[in-house]
VEXDREN-2710 file (C-alpha; in Angstrom, 1 decimal):
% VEXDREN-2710
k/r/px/py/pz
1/UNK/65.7/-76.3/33.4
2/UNK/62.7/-78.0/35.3
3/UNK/62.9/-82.0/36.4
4/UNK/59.2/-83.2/36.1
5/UNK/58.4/-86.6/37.2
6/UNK/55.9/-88.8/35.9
7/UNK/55.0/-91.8/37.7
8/UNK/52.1/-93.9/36.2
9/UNK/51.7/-97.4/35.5
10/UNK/49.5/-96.7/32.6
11/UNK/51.9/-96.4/29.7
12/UNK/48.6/-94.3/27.3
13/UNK/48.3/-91.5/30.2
14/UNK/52.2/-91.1/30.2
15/UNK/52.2/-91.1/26.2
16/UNK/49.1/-88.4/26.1
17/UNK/50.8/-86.3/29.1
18/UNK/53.9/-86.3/27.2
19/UNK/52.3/-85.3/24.1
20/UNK/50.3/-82.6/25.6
21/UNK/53.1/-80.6/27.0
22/UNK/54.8/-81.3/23.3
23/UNK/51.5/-79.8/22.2
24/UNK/51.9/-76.7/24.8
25/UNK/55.5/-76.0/24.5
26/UNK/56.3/-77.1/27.5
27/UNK/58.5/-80.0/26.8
28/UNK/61.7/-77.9/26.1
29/UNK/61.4/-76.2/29.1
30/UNK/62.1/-79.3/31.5
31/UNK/63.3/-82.7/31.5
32/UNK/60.8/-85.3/31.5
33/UNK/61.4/-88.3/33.2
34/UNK/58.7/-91.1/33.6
35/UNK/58.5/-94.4/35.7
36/UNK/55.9/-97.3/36.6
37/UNK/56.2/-98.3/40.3
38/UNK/56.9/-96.7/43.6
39/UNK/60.5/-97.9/44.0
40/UNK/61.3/-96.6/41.0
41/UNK/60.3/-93.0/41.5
42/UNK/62.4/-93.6/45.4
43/UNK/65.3/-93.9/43.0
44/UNK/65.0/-90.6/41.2
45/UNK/63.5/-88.7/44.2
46/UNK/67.0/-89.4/45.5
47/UNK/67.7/-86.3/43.6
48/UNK/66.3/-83.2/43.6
49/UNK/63.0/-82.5/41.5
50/UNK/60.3/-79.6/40.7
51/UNK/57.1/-81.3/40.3
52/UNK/55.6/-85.0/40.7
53/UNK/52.9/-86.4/38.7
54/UNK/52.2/-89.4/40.7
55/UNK/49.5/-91.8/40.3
56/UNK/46.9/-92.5/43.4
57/UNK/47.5/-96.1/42.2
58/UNK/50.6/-97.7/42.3
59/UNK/52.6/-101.0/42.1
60/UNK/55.8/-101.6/44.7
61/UNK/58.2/-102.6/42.0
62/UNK/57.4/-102.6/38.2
63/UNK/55.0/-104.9/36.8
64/UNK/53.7/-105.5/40.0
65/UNK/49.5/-105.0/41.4
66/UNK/49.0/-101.3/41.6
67/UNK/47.8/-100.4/45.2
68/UNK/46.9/-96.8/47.2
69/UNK/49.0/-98.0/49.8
70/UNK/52.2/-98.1/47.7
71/UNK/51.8/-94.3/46.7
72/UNK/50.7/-93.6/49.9
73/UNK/53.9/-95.0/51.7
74/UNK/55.8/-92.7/48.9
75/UNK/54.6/-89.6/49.9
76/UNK/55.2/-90.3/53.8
77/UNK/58.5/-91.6/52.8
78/UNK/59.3/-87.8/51.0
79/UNK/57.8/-86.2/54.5
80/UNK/60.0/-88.2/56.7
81/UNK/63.4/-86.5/57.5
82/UNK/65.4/-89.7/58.0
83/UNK/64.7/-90.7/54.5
84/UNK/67.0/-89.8/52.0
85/UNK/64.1/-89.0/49.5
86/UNK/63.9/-85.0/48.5
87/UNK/60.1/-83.9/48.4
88/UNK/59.2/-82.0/45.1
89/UNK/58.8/-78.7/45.3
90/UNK/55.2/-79.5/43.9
91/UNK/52.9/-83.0/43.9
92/UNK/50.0/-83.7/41.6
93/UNK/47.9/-86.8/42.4
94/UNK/46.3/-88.6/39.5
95/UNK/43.7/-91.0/39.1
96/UNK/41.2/-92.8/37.1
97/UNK/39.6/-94.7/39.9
98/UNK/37.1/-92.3/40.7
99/UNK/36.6/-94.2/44.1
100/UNK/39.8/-94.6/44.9
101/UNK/39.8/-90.7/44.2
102/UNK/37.4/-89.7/47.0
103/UNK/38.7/-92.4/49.6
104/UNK/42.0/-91.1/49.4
105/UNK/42.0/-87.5/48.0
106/UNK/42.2/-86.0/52.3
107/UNK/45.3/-88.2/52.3
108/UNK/46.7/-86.9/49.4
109/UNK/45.9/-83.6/49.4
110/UNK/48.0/-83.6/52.6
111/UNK/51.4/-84.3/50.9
112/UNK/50.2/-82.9/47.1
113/UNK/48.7/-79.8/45.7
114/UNK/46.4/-81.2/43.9
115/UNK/44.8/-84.7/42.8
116/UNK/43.1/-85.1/39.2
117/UNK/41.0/-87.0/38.1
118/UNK/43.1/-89.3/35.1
119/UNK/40.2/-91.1/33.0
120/UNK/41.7/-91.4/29.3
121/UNK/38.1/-91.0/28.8
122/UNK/37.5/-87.8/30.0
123/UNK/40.5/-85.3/29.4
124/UNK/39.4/-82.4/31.3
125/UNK/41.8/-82.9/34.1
126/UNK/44.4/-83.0/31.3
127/UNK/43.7/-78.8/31.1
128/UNK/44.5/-78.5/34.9
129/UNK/47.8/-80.2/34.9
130/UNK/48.8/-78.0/31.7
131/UNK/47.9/-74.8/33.6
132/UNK/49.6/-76.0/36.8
133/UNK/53.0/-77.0/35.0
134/UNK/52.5/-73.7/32.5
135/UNK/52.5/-71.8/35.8
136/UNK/55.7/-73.5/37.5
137/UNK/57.6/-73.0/33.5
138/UNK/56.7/-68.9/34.2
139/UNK/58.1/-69.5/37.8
140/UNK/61.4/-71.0/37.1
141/UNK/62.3/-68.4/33.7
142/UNK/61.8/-65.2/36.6
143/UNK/64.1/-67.3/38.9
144/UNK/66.8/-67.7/36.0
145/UNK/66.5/-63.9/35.3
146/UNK/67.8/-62.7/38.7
147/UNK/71.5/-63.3/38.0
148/UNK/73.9/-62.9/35.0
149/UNK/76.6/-65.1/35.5
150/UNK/76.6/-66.4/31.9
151/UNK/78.2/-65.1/29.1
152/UNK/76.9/-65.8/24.9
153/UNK/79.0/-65.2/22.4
154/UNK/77.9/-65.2/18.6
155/UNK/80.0/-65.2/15.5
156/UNK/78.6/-64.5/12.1
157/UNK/79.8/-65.0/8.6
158/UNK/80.5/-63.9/4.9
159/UNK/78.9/-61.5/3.4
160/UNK/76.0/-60.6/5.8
161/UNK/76.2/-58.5/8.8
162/UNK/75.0/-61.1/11.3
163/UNK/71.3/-60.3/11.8
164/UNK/70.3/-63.5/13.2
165/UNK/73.0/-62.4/16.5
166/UNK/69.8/-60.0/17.5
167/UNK/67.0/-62.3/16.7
168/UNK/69.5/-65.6/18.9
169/UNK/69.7/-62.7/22.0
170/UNK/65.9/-62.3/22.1
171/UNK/65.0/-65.6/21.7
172/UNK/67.3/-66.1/25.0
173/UNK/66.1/-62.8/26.9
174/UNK/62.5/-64.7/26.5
175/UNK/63.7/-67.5/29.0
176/UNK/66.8/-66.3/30.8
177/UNK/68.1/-63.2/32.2
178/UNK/71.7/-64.7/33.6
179/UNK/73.3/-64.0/30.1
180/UNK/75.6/-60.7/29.4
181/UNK/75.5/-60.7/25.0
182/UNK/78.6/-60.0/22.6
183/UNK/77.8/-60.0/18.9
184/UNK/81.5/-60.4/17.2
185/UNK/81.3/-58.2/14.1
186/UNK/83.8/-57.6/11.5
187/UNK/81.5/-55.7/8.7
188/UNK/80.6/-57.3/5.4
189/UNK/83.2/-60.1/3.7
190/UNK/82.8/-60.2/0.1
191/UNK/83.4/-63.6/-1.6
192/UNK/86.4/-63.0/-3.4
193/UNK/88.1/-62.0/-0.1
194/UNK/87.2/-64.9/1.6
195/UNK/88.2/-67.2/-1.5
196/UNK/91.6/-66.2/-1.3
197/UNK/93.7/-68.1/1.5
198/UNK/96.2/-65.8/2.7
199/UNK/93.5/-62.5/3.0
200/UNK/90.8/-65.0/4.6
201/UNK/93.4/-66.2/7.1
202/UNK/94.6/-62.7/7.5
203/UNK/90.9/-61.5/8.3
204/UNK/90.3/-65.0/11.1
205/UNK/93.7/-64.7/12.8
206/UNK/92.3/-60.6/13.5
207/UNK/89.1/-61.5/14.3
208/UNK/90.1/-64.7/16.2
209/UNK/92.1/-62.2/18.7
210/UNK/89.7/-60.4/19.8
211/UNK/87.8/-63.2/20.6
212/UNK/90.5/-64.8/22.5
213/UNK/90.9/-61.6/24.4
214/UNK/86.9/-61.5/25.4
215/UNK/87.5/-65.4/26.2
216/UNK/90.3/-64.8/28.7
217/UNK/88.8/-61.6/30.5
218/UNK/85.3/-63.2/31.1
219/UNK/86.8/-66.7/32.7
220/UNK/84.3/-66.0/35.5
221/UNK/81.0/-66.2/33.5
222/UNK/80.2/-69.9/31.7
223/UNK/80.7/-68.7/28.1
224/UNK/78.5/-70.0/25.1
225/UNK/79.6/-69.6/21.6
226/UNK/77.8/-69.6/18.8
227/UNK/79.8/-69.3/15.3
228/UNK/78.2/-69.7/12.2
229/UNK/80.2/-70.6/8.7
230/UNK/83.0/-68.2/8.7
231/UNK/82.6/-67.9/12.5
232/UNK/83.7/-70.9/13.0
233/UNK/87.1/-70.4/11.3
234/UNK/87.7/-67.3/13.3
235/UNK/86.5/-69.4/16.8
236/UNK/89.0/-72.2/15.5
237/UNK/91.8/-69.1/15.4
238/UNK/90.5/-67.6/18.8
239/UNK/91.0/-70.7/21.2
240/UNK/94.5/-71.3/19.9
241/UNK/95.3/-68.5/21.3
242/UNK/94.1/-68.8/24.9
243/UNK/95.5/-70.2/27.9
244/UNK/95.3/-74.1/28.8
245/UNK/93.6/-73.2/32.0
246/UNK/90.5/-71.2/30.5
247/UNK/87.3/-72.9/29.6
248/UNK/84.4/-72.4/27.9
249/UNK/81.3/-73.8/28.7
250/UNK/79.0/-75.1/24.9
251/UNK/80.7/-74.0/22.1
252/UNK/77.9/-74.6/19.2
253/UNK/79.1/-74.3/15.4
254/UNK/76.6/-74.4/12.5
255/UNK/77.2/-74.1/8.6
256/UNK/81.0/-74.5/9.0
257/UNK/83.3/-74.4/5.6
258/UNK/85.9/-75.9/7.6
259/UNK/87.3/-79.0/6.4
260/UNK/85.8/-82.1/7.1
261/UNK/89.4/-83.7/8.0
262/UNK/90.3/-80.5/10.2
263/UNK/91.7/-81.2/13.9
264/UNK/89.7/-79.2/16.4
265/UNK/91.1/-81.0/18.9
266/UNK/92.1/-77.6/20.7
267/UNK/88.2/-76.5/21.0
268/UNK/86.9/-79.8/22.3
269/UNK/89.7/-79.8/24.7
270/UNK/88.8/-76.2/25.3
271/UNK/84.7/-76.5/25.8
272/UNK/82.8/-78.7/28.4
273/UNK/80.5/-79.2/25.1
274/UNK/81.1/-78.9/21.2
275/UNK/78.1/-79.5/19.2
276/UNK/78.6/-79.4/15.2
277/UNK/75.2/-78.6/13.1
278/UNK/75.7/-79.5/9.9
279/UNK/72.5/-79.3/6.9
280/UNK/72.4/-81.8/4.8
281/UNK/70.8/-79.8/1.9
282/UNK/74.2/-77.2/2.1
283/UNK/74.7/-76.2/-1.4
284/UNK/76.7/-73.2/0.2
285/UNK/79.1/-75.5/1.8
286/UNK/79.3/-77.8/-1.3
287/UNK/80.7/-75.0/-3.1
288/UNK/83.3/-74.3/-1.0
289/UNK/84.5/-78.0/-0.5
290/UNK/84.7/-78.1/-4.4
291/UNK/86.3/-74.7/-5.1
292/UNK/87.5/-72.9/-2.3
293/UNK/91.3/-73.8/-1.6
294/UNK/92.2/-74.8/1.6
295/UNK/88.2/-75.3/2.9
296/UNK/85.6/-78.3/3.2
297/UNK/82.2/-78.4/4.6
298/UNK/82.2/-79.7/8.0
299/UNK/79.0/-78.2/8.1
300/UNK/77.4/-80.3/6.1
301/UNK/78.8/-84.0/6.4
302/UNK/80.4/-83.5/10.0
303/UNK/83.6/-83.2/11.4
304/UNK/85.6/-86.9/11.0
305/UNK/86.1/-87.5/14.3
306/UNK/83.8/-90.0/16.7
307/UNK/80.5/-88.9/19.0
308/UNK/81.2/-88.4/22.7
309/UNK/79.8/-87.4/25.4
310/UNK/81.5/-83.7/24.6
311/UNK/81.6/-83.7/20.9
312/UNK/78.7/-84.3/18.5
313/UNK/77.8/-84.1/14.7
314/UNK/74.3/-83.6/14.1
315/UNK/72.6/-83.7/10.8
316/UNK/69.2/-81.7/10.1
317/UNK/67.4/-81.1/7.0
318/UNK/68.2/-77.6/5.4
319/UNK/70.6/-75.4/4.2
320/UNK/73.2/-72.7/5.2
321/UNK/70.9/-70.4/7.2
322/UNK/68.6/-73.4/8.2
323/UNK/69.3/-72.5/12.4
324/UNK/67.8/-69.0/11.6
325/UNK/64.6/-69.2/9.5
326/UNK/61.0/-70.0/10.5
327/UNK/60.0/-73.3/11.6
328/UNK/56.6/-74.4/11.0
329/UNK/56.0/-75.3/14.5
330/UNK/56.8/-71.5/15.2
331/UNK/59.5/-72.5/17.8
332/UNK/62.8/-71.2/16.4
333/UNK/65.2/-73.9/15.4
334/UNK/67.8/-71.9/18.5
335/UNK/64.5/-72.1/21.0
336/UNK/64.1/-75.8/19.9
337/UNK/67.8/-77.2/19.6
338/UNK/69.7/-74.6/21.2
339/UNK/68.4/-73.3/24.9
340/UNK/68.5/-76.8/26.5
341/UNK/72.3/-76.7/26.0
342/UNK/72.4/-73.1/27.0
343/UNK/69.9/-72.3/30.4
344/UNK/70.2/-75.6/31.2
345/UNK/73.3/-77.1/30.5
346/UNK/70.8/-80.5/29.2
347/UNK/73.8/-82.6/26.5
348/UNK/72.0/-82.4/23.9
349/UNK/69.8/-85.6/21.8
350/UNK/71.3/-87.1/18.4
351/UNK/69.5/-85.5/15.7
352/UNK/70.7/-87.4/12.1
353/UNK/68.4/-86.8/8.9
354/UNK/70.6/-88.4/6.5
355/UNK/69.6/-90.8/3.8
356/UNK/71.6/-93.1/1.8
357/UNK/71.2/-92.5/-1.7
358/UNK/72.4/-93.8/-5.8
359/UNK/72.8/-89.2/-5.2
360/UNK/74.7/-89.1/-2.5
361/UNK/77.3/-92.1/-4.6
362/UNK/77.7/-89.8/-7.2
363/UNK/78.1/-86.5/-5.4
364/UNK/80.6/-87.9/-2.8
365/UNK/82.5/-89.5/-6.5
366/UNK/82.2/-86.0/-8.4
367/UNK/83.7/-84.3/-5.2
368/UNK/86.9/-86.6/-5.3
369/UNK/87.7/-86.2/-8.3
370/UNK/87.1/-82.2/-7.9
371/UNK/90.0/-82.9/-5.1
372/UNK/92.0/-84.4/-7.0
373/UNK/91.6/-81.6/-9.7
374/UNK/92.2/-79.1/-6.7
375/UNK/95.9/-79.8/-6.3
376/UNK/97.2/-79.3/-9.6
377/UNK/99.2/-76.1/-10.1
378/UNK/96.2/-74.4/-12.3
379/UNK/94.0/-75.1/-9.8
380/UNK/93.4/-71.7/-8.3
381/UNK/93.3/-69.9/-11.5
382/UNK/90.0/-72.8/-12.1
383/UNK/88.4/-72.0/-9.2
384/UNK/88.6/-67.9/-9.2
385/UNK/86.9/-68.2/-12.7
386/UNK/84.1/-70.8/-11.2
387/UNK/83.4/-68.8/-7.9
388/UNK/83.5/-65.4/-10.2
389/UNK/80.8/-67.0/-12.6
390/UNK/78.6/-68.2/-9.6
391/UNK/79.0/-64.6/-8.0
392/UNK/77.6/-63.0/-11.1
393/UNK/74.7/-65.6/-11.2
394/UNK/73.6/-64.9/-7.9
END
């Protein structure tokens, strides 16, 4: 994952570059960090970073008179080996002081690739910093693909054979060639197997240990897990049975009919990183919650247990396959959500589409009482008829 560094006093060319790499596809690809003064960028060049954006004209400290002179004692500070600064690997220089430009472009041009000319008024130079960071993007993905010191794992659910696991391996091929691929498959599930506890526990506590057995001979590779719905009952199986001392690296669970009050203490323990996708529009998961015995639907209202730095609920509009169909933007919702996490080990951003609703009063009322109905002794005998209705309907 690329650090680019914009620093710019004008707050409009920092929205517009921002946009524009949105715009390009670029913004996924890096982390994007912006500030307004001199000694500011000193503080993140402290660290190292790929490319500078930096502005011919510059104040000292923030809010202060923006002067060549401060950019200018920036650069020399990044040449000077008894600074602590890191020089980018690449500088562009950016101005909308067309005679500024010209008095100081020799000076510039000695520390920087390149110096554009910035006027919000004329965006041509906006074109030339797209193609230069479009051609540093291509640079770092052949870079990633030399080594494969990272393992992904995907889980799939009931009754489907996993497609998706191809389409989620391509998707990461396109950036990233450090990844050896395991697609956990266990053939097709039908309903009425995975309705009934003890056969749907039989099936997870099988399934779970050959995953725990892939877990435990790969401890030298990161490993990422992916587990969708049912997956995520057979991951929940798998790291039970591995050692304290292995690891795995993001453990990301979508569409999960685990209940909403289960512990999963064991995987966050487990996982440097446990993100839980829930869609809010999950009729698949409501069905369960209401007549599936011993299930909820995590995946769709969150597991009850708090944010963290290495656990988080996040809550996007769609249903049970939502992380695998077309996105209008083209950018698959794993390309999107997913590869920061994975290529570049980014935690990733809060995403929470909920609403608060008269609905969602009368759903979360209808489902306690359905609970309530759950635990009386006909209760199974109830739900095999329901699920056996809705399997005809479908």
């Amino acid at each position: 994952m690329l650090k680019v560094l914009l620093v710019d006093d004008s707050i409009p060319r920092a929205e517009l570059v921002k946009q524009k790499f949105r715009e390009f596809n670029l913004l996924h690809h890096m982390v994007f960090v912006t500030c307004i003064s001199a000694d500011a960028a000193r503080v993140e060049l402290l660290e190292s970073c790929d490319l500078m954006i930096l502005d011919v004209l510059l104040p000292k400290k923030d809010n202060g008179t923006p002067q060549a002179l401060h950019s200018l004692n920036l650069l020399k500070d990044l040449s000077d080996p008894n600074k602590p600064f890191i020089r980018p690997k690449m500088i562009i220089g950016l101005t909308a002081d067309i005679a500024g430009l010209q008095t100081h472009q020799k000076t510039f041009l000695d520390a920087a690739s390149i110096v554009l000319d910035g006027n919000l008024h004329n965006q041509d130079w906006v074109d030339s910093l797209i193609k230069q960071v479009s051609i540093i993007v291509e640079s770092s993905q052949k870079i990633e693909k030399l080594a494969t010191d990272q393992m992904l794992i995907s889980v799939h659910g009931i009754r489907t054979y996993g497609g998706w696991q191809a389409s989620l391996i391509e998707v990461v091929k396109k950036y990233s060639r450090s990844f050896d691929f395991v697609e956990v498959k266990y053939g097709y599930l039908d309903l009425f197997y995975f309705f009934a506890p003890w056969s749907r526990k039989k099936k997870a506590a099988e399934i779970g240990r050959r995953l725990a057995i892939l877990i435990e001979e790969n401890q030298d590779k990161r490993i990422l897990i992916v587990a969708h719905s049912f997956g995520s009952v057979i991951l929940s199986e798998a790291v039970k049975l591995i050692g304290n001392s292995s690891r795995l690296g993001a453990v990301i669970i979508c569409g999960s009919p685990l209940s909403e009050k289960t512990d999963i203490d064991h995987i966050v323990r487990a996982a440097d990183l446990t993100v839980n996708e829930c869609g809010i529009n999950d009729n698949v998961l409501m069905l369960s919650k209401l007549f599936v015995p011993g299930l909820g639907y995590a995946g769709r209202v969150g597991f009850y247990r708090e944010n963290t730095s290495r656990f988080l609920n996040r809550y996007h509009v769609g249903g049970h396959s939502l992380y695998f169909e077309g996105r209008q933007n083209n950018i698959s919702f794993a390309e999107e959500q997913w590869l920061p996490m994975m290529i570049g080990g980014e935690c990733p951003t809060s995403v929470d589409s909920r609403s608060v609703s008269l609905t969602q009063d009368i759903s979360a009322l209808f489902v306690r009482c359905i609970d309530k109905v759950k635990n009386y002794k006909y209760s199974l005998f109830i739900c095999l008829v329901v699920s056996f209705g809705y399997y005809l309907i479908r």
